[in-house]
N, C-alpha and C positions, 0 to 999 in steps of 0.2 A: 632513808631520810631521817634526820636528827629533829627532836622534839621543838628547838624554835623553829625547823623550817615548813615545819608540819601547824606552828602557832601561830607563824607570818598566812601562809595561806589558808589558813582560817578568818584570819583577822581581814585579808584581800577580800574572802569572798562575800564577810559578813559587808563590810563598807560597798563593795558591789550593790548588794542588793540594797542598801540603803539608797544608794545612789538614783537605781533602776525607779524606786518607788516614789523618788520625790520632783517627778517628771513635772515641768511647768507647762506651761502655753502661751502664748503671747495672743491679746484681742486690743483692738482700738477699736474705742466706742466714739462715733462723729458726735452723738446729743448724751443729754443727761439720759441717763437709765435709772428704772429701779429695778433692783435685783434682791425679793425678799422685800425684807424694812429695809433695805441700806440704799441708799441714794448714791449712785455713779453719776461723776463728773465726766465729761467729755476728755478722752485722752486715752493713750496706752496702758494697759494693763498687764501684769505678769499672775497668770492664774493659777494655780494649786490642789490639790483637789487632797483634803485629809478628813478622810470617815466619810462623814453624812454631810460635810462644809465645805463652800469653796472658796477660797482666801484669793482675794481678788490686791494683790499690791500696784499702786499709782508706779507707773516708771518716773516721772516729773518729782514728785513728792517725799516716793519713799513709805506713803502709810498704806496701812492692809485695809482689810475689809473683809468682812465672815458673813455670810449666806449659805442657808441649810440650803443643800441639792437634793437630790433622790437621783443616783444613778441609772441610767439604763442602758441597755446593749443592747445594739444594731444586729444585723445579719453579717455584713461587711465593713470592713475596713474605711473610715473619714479620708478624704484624698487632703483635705486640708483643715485646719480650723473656724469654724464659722457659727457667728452667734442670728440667733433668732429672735426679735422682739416683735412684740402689737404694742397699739396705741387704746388706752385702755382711761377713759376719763381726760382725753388730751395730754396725757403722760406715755411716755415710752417705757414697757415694763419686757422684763428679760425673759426672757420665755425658757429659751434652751441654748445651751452650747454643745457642737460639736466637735471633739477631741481626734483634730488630725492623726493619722496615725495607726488610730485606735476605733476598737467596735463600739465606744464609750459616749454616753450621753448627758450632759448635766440638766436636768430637768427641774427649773425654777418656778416654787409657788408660793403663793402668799401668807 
C-alpha cells in the first residue's frame, strides 16, 4: 500500500468516527417544556447530545437550545425514542429522554 492510500484511509476512518459520535434524535414535544432553564416550544426537535449538554435544535426554526444532562445507562437496549415529563407548578418540565437504539439516558435537572 503506498503512503496516500494508507493517508486516505486514515482520514475515512477518522471522519467515520466523527460521524458515529455526532448521532441525533428526533422528539416532538405536543406542550411547552422546560428542559433545565430553557423553555421548549411546542414542535419537532432534532437533539444532540455533546459532553454534559443536550442541544435541542427547533426543526420549524432552525435555533438550538443547550441543557446540562447527566447521562445514564440502562441494562438494555431503547426500542425507540421517548421523552418523560411531570407537571411540576402547572408546567410541564422534562424529566428524561430515552435514546432509541442505545442503553443511554438523558436525565434532566434543574
Amino acid at each position: 500500500m503506498t503512503t496516500k492510500s494508507l493517508l486516505c484511509a486514515a482520514v475515512l476512518t477518522l471522519v467515520s468516527f466523527a460521524a458515529a459520535s455526532a448521532k441525533t434524535y428526533d422528539i416532538v414535544l405536543d406542550n411547552p417544556v422546560k428542559a433545565g432553564a430553557v423553555q421548549l416550544k411546542p414542535g419537532a426537535y432534532i437533539v444532540k447530545v455533546k459532553g454534559d449538554s443536550a442541544i435541542f435544535t427547533s426543526v420549524s426554526s432552525g435555533k438550538s437550545f443547550t441543557a446540562p444532562v447527566k447521562l445514564g445507562s440502562d441494562g438494555s437496549k431503547h426500542d425507540a425514542t421517548t421523552v418523560r415529563t411531570t407537571t411540576e407548578d402547572g408546567a410541564e418540565v422534562l424529566k428524561s429522554i430515552r435514546l432509541g437504539g442505545s442503553n443511554t439516558t438523558l436525565e434532566f435537572n434543574e
